[in-house]
C-alpha positions in Angstrom: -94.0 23.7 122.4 -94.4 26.4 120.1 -96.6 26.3 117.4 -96.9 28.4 114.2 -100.0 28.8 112.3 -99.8 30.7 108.8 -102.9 32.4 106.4 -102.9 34.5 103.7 -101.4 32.4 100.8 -102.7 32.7 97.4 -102.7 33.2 93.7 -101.7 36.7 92.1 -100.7 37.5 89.0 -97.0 39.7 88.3 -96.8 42.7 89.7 -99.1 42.1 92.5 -99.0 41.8 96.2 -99.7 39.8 99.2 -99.5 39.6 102.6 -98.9 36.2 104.7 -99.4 36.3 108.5 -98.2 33.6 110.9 -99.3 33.5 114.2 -97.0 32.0 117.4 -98.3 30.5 120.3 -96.7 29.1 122.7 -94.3 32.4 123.1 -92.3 32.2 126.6 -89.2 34.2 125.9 -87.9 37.9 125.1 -85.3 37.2 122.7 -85.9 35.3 119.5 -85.7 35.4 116.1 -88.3 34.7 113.0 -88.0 33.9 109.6 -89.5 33.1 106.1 -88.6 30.3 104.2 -90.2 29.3 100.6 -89.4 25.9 98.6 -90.6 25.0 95.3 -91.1 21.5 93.6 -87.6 20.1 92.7 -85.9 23.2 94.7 -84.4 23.4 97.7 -85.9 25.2 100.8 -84.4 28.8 100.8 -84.8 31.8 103.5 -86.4 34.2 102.3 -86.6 37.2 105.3 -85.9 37.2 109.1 -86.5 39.5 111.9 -85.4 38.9 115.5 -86.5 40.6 118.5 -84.2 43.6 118.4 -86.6 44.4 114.9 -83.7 44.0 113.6 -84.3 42.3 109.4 -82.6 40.5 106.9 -83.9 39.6 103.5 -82.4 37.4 100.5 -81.4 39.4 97.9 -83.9 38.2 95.4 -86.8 39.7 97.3 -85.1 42.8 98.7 -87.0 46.2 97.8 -90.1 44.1 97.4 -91.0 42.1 100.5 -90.9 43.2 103.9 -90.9 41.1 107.1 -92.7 42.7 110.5 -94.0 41.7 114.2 -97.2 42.9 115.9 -96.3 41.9 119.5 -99.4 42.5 120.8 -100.6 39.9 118.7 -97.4 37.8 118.7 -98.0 37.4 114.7 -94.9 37.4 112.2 -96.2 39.3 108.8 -94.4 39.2 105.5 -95.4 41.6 102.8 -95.1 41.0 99.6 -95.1 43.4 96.8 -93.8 43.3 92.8 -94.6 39.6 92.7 -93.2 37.8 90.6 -93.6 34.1 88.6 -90.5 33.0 90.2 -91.7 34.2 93.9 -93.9 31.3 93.2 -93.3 28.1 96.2 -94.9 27.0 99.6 -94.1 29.6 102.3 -93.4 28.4 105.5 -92.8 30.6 109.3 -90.3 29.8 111.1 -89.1 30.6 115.0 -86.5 30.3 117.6 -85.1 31.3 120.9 -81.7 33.0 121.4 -80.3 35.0 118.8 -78.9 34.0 114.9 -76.1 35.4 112.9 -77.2 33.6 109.6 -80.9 33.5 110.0 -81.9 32.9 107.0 -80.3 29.4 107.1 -83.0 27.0 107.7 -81.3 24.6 110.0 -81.2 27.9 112.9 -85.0 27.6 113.8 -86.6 25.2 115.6 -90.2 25.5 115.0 -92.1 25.2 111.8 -95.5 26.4 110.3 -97.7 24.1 107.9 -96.8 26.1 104.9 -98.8 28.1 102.7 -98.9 28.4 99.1 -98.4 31.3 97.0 -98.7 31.1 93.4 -97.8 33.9 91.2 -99.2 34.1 87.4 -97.7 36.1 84.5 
């Protein structure tokens, strides 16, 4: 099975920046697809970036210009930056991964593995 395990949550204030890292083990396959997903209290679990094996990215519109979602293969680690932070960027992040390929992969019900979460709190 594969197994996600994410660091780098935290507290900023507005305007600031952060950088989450999840690494996945378990990795047998070339193709595959990865993704961020954030949910806050009372708020439905949203996708927040994706990136697939091709490198190829998507991003919600709400964080586009200000987050960016990247792979180190050689470490088999999924990275989201974070820049421009904002209050409402503030929820439990969680990594997500899957085999095969996605043509909505920001929709949470395409991934079949899940990290613990981390929190990320952003302060005005």
């Amino acid at each position: 099975q594969v197994q996600l395990v994410e660091s780098g949550g935290g507290s900023a204030q507005a305007g600031g920046s952060l950088r989450l890292s999840c690494a996945v083990f378990g990795y047998t396959y070339s193709t595959y697809y990865g993704g961020w997903f954030r949910q806050a209290p009372g708020k439905e679990r949203e996708g927040v970036a994706a990136i697939d094996s091709d490198g190829s990215t998507t991003y919600a519109d709400s964080v586009k210009g200000r987050f960016t979602i990247s792979q180190d293969n050689a470490k088999n680690t999924l990275y989201l930056q974070m820049n421009s932070l904002k209050p409402e960027d503030t929820a439990m992040y969680y990594c997500a991964f899957s085999y095969g390929t996605s043509g909505r992969p920001l929709r949470d019900i395409e991934y079949n593995y899940w990290g613990q979460g981390t929190q990320v709190t952003v302060s005005s």
